[in-house]
N, C-alpha and C positions, 0 to 999 in steps of 0.2 A: 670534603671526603666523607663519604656513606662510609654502612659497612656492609655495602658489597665490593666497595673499591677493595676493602680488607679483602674479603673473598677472592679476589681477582690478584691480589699482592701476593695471598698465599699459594693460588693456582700457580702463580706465574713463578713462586721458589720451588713448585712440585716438579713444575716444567724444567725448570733449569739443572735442577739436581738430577732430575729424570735422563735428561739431554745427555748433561754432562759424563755420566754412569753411561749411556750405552756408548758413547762418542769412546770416551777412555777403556772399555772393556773389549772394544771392538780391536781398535791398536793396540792393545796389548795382544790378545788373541794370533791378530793379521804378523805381530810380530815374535809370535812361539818365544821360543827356549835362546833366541838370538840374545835377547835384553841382558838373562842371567849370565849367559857364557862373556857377555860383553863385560860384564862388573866383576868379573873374576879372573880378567884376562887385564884390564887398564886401568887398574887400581893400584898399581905401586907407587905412585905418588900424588900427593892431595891435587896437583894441580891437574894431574888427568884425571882424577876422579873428579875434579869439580868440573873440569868440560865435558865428562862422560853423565854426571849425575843433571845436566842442563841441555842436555842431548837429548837424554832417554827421558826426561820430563816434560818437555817439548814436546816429544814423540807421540807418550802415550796421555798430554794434559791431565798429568794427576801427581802432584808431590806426593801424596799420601800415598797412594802404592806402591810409588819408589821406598817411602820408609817402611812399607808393611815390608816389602819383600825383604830389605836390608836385616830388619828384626828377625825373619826367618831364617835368612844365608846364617848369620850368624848362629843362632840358634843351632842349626844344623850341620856346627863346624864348618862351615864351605869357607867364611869369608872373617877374615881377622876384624877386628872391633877399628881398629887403625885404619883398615882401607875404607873403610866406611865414612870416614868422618868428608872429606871432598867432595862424595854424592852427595850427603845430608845438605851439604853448602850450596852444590850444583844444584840441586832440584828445586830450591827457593829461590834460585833466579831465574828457573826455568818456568817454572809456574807465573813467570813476570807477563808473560807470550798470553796470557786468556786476558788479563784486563786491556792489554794493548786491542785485543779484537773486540773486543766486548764493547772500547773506546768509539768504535767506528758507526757506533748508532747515533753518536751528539754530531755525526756530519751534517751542515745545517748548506745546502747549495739547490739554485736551479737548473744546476747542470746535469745532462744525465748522467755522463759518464760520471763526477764524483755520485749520485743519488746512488749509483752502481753499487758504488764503495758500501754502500752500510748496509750491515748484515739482514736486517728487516725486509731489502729490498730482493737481496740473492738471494737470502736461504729457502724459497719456496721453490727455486729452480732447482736447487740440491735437494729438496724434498722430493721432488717428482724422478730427479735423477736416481735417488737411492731408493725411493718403492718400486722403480722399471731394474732396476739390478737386482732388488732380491727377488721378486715376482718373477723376475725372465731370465736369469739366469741359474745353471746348473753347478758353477762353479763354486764353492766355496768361498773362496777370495774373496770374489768379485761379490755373493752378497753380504761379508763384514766390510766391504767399500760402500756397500748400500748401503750398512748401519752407520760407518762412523756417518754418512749426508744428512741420515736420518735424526740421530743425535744433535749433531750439528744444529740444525733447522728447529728442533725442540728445544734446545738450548736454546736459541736466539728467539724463538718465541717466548717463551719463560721472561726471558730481558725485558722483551717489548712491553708482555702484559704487567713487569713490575712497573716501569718506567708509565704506563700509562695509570696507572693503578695509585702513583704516588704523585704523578703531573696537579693534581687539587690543592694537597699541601701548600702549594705556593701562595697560594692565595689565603690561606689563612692564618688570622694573626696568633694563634694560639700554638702553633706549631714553630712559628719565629722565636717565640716564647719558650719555648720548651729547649729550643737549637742552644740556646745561652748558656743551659749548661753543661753543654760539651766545649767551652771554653775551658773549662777543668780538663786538662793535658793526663791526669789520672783516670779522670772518669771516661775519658773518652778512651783511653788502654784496655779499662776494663771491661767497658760495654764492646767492646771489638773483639777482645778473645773469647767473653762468656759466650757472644754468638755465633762466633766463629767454632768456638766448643761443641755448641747444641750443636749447629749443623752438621759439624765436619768438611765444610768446605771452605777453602781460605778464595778460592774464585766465587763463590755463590754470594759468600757475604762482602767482595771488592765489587761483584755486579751488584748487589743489592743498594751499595753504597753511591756507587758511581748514578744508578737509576734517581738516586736522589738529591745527586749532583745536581741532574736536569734542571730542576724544579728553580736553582739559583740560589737557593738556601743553605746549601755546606759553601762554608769559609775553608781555606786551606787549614786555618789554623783548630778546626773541629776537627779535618781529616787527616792530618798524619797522625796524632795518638792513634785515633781508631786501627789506623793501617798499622801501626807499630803492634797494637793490640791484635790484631788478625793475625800476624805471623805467630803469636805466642795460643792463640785457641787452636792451630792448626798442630798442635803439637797434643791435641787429644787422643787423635787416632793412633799414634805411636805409645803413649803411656798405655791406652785402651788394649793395643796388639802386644806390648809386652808381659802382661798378664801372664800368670803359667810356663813362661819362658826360662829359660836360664839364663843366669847372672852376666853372661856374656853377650846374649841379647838383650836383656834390660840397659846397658850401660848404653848400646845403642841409641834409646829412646831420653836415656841423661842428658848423651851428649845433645842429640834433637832440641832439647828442653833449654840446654845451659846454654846453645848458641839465639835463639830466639828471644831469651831472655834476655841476657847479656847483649844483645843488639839494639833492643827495646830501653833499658836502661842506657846505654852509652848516649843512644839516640836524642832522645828526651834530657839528658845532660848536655849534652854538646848542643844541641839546636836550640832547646829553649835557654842555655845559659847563652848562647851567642845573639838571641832574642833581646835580654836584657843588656846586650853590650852595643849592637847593632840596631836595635828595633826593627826587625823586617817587617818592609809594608806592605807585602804581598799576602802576609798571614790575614790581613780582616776582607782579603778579596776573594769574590765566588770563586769555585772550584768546579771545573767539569769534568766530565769522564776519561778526559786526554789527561788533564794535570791528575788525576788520581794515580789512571796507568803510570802516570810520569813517575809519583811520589813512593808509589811499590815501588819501580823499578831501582828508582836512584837506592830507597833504601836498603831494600835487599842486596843489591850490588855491593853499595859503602858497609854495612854488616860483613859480607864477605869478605872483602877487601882486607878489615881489619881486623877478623878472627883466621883467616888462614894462615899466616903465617904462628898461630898461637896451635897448630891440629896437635899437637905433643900434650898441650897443656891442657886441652881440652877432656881429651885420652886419659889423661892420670886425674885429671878430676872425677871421669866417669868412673875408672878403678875405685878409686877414694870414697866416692860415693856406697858404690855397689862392690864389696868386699869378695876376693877370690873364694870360687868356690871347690870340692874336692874335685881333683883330676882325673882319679881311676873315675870312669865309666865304659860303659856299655858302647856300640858302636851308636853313635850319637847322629841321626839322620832323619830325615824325611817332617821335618815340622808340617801342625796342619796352615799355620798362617804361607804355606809357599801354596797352599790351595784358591788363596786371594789373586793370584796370577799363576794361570797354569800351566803356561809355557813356560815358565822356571821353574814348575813343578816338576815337569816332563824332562827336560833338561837334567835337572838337579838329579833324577829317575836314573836318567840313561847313563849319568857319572858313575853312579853307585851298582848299574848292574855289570858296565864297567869293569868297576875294583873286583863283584864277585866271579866275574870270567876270569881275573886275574890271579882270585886266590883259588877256585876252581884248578887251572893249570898248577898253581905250586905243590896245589896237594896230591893231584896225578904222577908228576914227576916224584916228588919226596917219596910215594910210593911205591915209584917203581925202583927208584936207587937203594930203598929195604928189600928188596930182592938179589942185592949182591953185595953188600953193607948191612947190617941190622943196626938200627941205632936205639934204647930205647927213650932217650929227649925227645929223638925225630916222632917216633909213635905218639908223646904225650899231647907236640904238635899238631899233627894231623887230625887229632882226635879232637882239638879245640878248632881246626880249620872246619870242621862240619858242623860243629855246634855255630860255627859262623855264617857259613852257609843257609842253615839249616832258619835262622836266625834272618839272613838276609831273602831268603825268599817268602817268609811268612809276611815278612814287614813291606818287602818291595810287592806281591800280588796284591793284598791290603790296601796298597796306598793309591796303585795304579786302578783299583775299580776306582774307587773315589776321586779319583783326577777323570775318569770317563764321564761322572758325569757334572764336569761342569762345559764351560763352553772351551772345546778344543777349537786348533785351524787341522786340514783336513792333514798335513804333513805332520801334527800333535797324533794325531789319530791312529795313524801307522806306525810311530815310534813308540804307542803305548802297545797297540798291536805286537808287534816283535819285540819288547821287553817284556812281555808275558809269555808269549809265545818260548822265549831263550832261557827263563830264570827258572825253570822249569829242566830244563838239559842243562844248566851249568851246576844246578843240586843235585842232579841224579851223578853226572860225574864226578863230583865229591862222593857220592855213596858208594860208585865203584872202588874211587880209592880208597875207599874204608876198606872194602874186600880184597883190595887186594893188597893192603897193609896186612891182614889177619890171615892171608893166605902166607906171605913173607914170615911172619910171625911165627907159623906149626911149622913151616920149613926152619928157621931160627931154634925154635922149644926140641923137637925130633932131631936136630941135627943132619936133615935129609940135603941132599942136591941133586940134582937133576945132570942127566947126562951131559958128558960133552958137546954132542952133537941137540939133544936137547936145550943146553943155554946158545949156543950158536945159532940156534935158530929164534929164540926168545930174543936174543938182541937187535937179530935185525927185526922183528917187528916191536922192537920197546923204539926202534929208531924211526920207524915209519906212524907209530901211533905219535911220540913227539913230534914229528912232522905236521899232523894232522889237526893236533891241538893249536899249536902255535900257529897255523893259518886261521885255523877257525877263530881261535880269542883274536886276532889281529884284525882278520876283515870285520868281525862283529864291531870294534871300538872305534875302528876305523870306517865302521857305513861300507863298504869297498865291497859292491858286489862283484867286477872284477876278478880281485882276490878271491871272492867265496867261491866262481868257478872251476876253481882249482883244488876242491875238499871231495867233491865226487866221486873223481877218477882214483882218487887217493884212496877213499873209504873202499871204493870195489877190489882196489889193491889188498887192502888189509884182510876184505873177505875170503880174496881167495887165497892168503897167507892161512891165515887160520886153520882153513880147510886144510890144507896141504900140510899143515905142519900134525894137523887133529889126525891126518892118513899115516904122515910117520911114525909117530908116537906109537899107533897101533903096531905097526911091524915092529917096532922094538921090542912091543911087548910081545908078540908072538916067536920072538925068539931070545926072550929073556934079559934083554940089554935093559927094560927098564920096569920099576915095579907097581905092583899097582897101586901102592898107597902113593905113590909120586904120582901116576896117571888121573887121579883124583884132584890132586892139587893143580894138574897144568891142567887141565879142563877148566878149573873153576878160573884160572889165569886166563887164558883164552876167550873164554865166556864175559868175563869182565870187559877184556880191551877189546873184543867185538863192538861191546852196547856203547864202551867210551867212542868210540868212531860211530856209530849210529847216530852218535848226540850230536858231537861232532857237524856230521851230515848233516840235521839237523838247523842246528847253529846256521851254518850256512845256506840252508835254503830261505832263512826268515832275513837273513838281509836282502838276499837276491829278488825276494816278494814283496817284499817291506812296502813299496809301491803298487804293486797290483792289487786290483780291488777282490777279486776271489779265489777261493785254493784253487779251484779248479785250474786256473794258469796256473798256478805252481806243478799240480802235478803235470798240465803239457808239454811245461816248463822242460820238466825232470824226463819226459817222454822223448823231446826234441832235440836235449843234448844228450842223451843217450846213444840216438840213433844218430847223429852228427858224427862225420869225422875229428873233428875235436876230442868226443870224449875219446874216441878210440887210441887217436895218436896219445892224449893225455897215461891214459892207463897202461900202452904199453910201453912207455918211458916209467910210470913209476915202476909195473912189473918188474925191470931189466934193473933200477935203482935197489930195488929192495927184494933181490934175488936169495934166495932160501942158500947156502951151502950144500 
């Protein structure tokens, strides 16, 4: 062995890291905001979470992302430190699935159908499949299916050029020499995690392994340390993402840490004391890349096996470790590590513009029941409800460039799209209820009220703007463009309430039923719950477009149910609903 073969060992770990990264960014991608909704949905207990955390590891072939995101859900309140612990379990079994493929290069036949089998032989068809998908294709999708072939095919080259790069060794005696002393069951732990550490990849350094498998030279008994040690350097990336975090995400990266270890020691007690009771004779015999796959897999399973039932115990160590921190804070959201997967970025997004549609409508309403109630609790409320607001749209437009630009799928694109597009109309309708808190307020301080026939008419359009809200925050959370078709006819309802009600007012006052310092105050009433049904309107056009690629459909959009009988029947059912006295 030169040192170009060196050369050619190191291309071929550029290759495989290179591979592996587009292969896994690409699945992640192709599989948006589904991943996170999924771990926040079948995590109440360790054992869905451990087939949910070996699921989505599989999926997107990266344990390591699955714990970055985990350190950020937490991080960012979404996900308890307890539902966590099942993935962390599941994704280290799941990660078993890359040595098992990786295994299929030591196919040794003159058959074609098995020569089929090994990756060296296909991945050049996958190659050529995934550069005719993104070159010829328009679709989105369809070129991240280009990338994972492409990944794919780079990865398995990486393999090849290590495997060939390290095939010399064999033949020399000074590397037999060198093998001896990973007969020490510590050193060979710790040369597995150190390089498992540098890398960051617990597949790179089991291919790196398995390629030297080839050669005939790893005994069993040099390579389960090292694998025991692989699982414990894989646990870099998660100390590394916890950084800067909170104490509720750092315990995350404990437990990561305590169960890899604590696997690694039990292992190494139980095996090699059973060594010394049993002598197994399979320890001074070659190892290839099927028994490596094999010796991951059993071990990370039997780890499994035997800390899941302890996830309580594991939990209160992590607490123990990493001591409670204070609880008053700030709305606690948006980590940058959910930037590492950005369809749980987007996801995680769309929960939280969500909440503020939500708080958006409480404070419309609280506002408008201080117009026949005064409270002043309720005012202190409200007045923190927009500093929340106020709060949440600076942090949600912020977060959403920064999710733009990394790699969306094109359904991420449009969810970013109308969560910027809406965060925007659910702050400005908190600012109307500001105004029309402080309009309720001078009527409150003066003592003034408003005619009979003037609140008569104010309710039923307090009743049709509630109407209008509650569709619009419903279809928004709910995606339901459906539903959104039904805020239109409503909103033109409202306009021409207003009008009508802005004509009587005037006649009262032209014959003194009402005064002008009152006609001040319901104008500016009026003027408010207009622009909240504009938003309103709003709201609901950005789900119904959500999918179209330019405004322009939207406004044809808005041109063509217009002019529909639809809108027509629509509005004059509301008309006749929300009939003035």
């Amino acid at each position: 062995m030169d040192i170009f073969s060196l050369f050619t060992l190191c291309g071929g770990l550029a290759f495989f890291l290179y591979g592996m990264t587009t292969m896994s960014k690409s699945l992640e991608k192709m599989a948006g905001g589904r991943l996170e909704r999924l771990l926040k949905r079948m995590t109440e207990n360790p054992l869905k979470g451990l087939l949910l955390g070996a699921g989505i590891t599989i999926a997107i072939q990266s344990s390591s992302a699955v714990t970055v995101m985990l350190v950020g859900l937490v991080n960012s309140g979404v996900m308890e430190l307890g539902q966590t612990i099942g993935v962390l379990m599941g994704s280290n079994v799941g990660t078993t699935l890359t040595a098992w493929i990786l295994s299929l290069t030591g196919i040794e036949s003159e058959s074609v159908l098995l020569n089929m089998l090994k990756p060296e032989n296909f991945s050049p068809l996958f190659a050529l499949a995934g550069i005719l998908l993104i070159m010829g294709s328009k679709r989105q999708r369809r070129r991240d299916v280009g990338r994972i072939l492409i990944g794919f095919a780079i990865l398995m080259s990486g393999m090849e050029m290590m495997k060939n790069s390290v095939s010399p060794l064999a033949e020399m005696p000074g590397f037999a020499d060198l093998l001896t002393a990973f007969n020490n069951p510590l050193l060979g732990v710790l040369v597995g995690a150190v390089f498992t550490g540098v890398i960051q990849s617990s597949a790179a350094s089991v291919g790196i392994l398995q390629a030297l498998a080839l050669t005939g030279s790893i005994t069993y008994g040099m390579a389960i340390p090292i694998i025991m040690g692989q699982n414990i350097g894989t646990c870099v990336t998660a100390l590394i993402s916890s950084i800067g975090v909170s104490r509720g995400a750092k315990r995350v990266s404990v437990i990561h840490v305590a169960f890899n270890v604590t696997g690694a020691v039990v292992g190494l007690i139980v095996f090699y004391g059973g060594d010394l009771i049993f002598h197994f004779p399979f320890l001074d015999a070659a190892v290839g890349a099927v028994g490596i796959a094999l010796c991951h897999t059993v071990f990370n399973v039997a780890t499994t096996a035997l800390l899941l039932p302890f996830s309580r115990q594991l939990e209160k160590l992590a607490r123990a470790a990493v001591k409670e921190e204070d609880k008053s804070r700030q709305v606690a959201f948006l980590d940058p590590l959910l930037l590492r997967t950005p369809g749980a970025a987007v996801s995680e997004c769309a929960a939280l513009v969500n909440e503020m549609g939500a708080l958006a409508r409480r404070s419309l309403l609280g506002s408008l029941g201080q117009l026949s109630k005064y409270s002043g609790e309720l005012e202190s409320e409200l007045l923190e409800n927009e500093d929340k607001l106020d709060l949440y749209e600076d942090r949600l437009s912020g977060y959403l460039v920064q999710i733009s630009q990394h790699g969306l799928s094109m359904e991420d694109i449009h969810t970013v799209s109308r969560l910027l597009h809406a965060i925007g109309d659910f702050e400005r309708i908190g600012d109307h209820a500001l105004n029309i808190q402080e309009s309720a307020r001078e009527l409150h301080e003066k003592g003034l009220s408003f005619s009979g026939a003037a609140e008569a008419e104010l309710q039923v359009l307090q009743r049709a703007l509630e109407d209008i809200l509650a569709v619009s925050v419903d279809c928004f959370q709910a995606d339901d463009p459906a539903a959104a078709r039904k805020v239109e006819p409503l909103e033109e309802t409202i306009d021409q309430l207003t009008d009508e009600i802005r004509a009587r007012h005037i006649r009262r006052l032209q014959t003194g039923e009402c005064t002008v310092q009152l006609g001040f105050i319901l104008s500016d009433l009026l003027t408010n719950l207009e622009r909240v049904s504009d938003h309103c309107s709003n709201i609901a056009v950005c789900v119904i477009e959500e999918r179209e690629d330019h405004a322009e459909q939207r406004h044809a959009y808005l041109h063509d149910f217009k002019a529909a009988g639809e809108f027509t029947a629509s509005l004059n059912k509301d008309l006749e609903k929300y009939k003035l006295p």
